[in-house]
C-alpha positions as CSV (number, residue, x, y, z in Angstrom):
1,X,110.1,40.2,86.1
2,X,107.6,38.1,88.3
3,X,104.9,38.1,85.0
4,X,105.5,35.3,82.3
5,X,104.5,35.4,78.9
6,X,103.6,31.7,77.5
7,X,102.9,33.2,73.7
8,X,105.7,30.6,72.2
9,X,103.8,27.7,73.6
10,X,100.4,28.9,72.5
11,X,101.7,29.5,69.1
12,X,103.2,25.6,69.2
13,X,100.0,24.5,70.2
14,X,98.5,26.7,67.1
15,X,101.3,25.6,64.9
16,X,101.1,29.5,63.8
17,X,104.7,31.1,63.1
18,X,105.7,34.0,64.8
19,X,105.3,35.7,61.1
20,X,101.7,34.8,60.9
21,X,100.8,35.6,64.2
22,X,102.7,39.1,64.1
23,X,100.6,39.6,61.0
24,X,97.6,38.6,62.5
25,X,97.8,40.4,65.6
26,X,98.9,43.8,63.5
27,X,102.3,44.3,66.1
28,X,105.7,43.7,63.9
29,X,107.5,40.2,64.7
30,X,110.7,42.2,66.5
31,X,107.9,43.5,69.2
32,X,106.1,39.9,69.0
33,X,109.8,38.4,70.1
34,X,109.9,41.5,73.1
35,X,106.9,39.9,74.4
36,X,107.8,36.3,74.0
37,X,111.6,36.6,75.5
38,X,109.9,39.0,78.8
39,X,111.3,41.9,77.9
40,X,107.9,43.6,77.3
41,X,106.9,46.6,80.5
42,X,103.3,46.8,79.0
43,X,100.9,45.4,77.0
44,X,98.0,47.3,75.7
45,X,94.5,45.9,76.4
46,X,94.0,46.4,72.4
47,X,97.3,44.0,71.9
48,X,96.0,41.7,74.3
49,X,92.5,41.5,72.9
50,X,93.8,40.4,69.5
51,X,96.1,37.8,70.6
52,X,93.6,36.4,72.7
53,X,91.2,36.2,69.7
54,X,94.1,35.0,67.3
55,X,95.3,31.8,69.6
56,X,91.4,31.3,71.0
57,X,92.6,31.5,74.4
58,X,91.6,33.3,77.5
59,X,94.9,35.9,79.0
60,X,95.8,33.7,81.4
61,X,96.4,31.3,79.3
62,X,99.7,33.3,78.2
63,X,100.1,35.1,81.2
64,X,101.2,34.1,84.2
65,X,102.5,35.4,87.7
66,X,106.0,33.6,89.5
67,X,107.2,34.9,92.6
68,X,110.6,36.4,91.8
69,X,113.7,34.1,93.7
């Protein structure tokens, strides 16, 4: 997929597990790890609101396009 999710470098940055940020957020850490390995085909505005809030970041901070080779 051309759309990259940086959520494992925010949470470096944060030094915030993926537990505490799965908690924080409200998703469960399996669906946290969907999101972080690309997997994910949507991501509610809702979901995106509260990791944005979490990690203090703006979404394109975490989300980024790359043209597919």
């Amino acid at each position: 997929m051309a759309i990259v999710v940086d959520i494992d470098i925010m949470l470096a940055r944060r030094k915030m597990s993926v537990a505490e940020f799965s908690e924080a957020i409200g998703i469960s850490p399996a669906n946290v790890a969907v999101l972080k390995n690309g997997r994910a085909r949507a991501v509610r505005f809702s979901t995106l609101d509260a990791i944005c809030r979490v990690l203090e970041c703006q979404p394109g901070d975490i989300l980024r396009w790359e043209p597919e080779a």
